[in-house]
Each structure stands twice: as structure tokens, then as C-alpha cells.
C-alpha positions in Angstrom: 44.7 158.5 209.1 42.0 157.3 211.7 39.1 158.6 209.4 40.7 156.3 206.6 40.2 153.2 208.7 36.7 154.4 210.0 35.3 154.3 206.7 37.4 150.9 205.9 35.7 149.8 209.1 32.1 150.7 208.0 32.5 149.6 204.6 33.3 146.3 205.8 30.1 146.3 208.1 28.1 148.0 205.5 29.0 145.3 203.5 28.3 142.2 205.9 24.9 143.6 206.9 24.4 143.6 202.8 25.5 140.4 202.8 23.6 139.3 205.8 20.5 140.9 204.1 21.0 138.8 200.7 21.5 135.9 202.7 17.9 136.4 204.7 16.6 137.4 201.6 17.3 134.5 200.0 16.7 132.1 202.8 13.0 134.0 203.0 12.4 133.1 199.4 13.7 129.1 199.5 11.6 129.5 203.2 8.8 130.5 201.6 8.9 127.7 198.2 9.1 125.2 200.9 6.2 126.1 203.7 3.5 127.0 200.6 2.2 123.4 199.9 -1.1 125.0 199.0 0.2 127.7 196.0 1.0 126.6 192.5 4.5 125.5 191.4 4.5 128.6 189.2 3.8 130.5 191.4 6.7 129.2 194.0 8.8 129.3 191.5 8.1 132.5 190.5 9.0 134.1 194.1 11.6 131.8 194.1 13.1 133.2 191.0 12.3 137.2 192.1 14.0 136.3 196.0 17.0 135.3 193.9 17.1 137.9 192.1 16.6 140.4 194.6 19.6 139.0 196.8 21.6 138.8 193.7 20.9 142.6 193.3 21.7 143.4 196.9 24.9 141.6 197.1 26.2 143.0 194.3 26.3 146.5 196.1 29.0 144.4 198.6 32.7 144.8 197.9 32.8 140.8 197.4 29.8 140.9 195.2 31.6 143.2 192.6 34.1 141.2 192.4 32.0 137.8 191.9 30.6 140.0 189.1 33.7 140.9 187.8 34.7 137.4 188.1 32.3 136.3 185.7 33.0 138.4 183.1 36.2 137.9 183.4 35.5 133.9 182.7 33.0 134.8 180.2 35.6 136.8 178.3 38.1 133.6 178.4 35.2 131.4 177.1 35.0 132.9 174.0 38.9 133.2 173.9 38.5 129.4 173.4 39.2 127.7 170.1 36.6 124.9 169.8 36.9 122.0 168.1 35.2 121.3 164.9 32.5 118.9 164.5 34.8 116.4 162.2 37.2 116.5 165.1 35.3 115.6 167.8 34.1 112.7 166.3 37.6 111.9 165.4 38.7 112.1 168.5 36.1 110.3 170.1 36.0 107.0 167.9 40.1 107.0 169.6 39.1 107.3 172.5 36.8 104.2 172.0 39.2 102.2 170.1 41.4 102.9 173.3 38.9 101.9 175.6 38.2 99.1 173.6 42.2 97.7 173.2 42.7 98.1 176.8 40.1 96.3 177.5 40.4 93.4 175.7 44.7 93.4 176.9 43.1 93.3 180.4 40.6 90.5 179.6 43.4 88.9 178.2 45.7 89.3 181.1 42.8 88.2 183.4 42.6 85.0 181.1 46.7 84.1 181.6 46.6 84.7 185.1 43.9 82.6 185.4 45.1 79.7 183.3 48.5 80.4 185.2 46.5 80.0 189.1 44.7 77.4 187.9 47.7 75.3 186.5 49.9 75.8 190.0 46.8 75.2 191.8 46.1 71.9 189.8 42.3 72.8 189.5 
């Protein structure tokens, strides 16, 4: 029973020094972009881009990085679940929502206007 909670125990440090370790890896790379005025951008992007990926890599051997993985692919998978519209019906749809836009805003322009006439007439102006 102990052994069970030992291991649960040095998983769960295992996994924050990995996370720890992404973390300074990643801090190292958006370190180093910053304090190298005198590189090229392609290069600092470059490192940038390989820091990223190497803390990507080591987090993903974390506990909570397999599951942000499998997150993903879950969401990816329920992307292309998705029924689209069609071309035709977007613009459909859009030109309504303009013609809403449009008839509300001329009914509150035209509210504005009576409530205007209406202060102005008690007002005597």
C-alpha cells in the first residue's frame, strides 16, 4: 500500500521538476530572443522556435502534458465533426445580419429623433 503512494509521490515530483524544466527551458529561449540585440531576427527566431519546441517535448513526458495532448486531439477530432456552412449561406446570412443592423439602427435614430422633438417641445427650446 505504502509503495503505491511512493511512486504516486515521485511521479508527482518527477513530473513538476519536468515541468519546472519546460518552464526554464522556455523562459531560457524567450531570455535569450530578448538579451541578443546583436543576432539576426532569424536567427532569434529560430532558437526561439527550437526552445519551444524542446519544452513542448519535455512537458509532454508530464502527466498534465499527456493530457493537454490528448486534449487537442480530442478538439481536433470535434472540429472536423463540424458541419460547415456553405459559401451561399454565409453570405446569406450575413446580408441579414446587415439588414438587422441596419433596421435597428435606423428605429433607434428614429427614437433618438422623437425623444428629442418630445424634450425640446416640454422644454420650449
Amino acid at each position: 500500500m505504502s509503495s503505491k503512494s511512493d511512486e504516486a509521490a515521485k511521479s508527482s515530483s518527477g513530473d513538476l521538476l519536468m515541468t519546472l524544466l519546460s518552464l526554464a527551458v522556455l523562459l531560457g529561449g524567450m531570455a535569450f530572443y530578448y538579451m541578443s540585440a546583436d543576432q539576426s531576427q532569424l536567427v532569434k527566431v529560430v532558437a526561439m522556435l527550437v526552445a519551444f519546441g524542446v519544452s513542448a517535448g519535455i512537458f509532454y513526458q508530464t502527466a498534465k502534458g499527456r493530457l493537454a495532448a490528448m486534449y487537442v486531439m480530442d478538439a481536433k477530432t470535434e472540429v472536423r465533426k463540424v458541419v460547415w456552412p456553405t459559401r451561399k449561406e454565409t453570405i446569406q446570412t450575413t446580408l441579414i445580419v446587415f439588414v438587422g443592423v441596419f433596421l435597428v439602427g435606423v428605429f433607434l435614430w428614429l427614437v433618438d429623433m422623437f425623444f428629442m422633438w418630445a424634450v425640446s417641445a416640454l422644454t420650449g427650446r
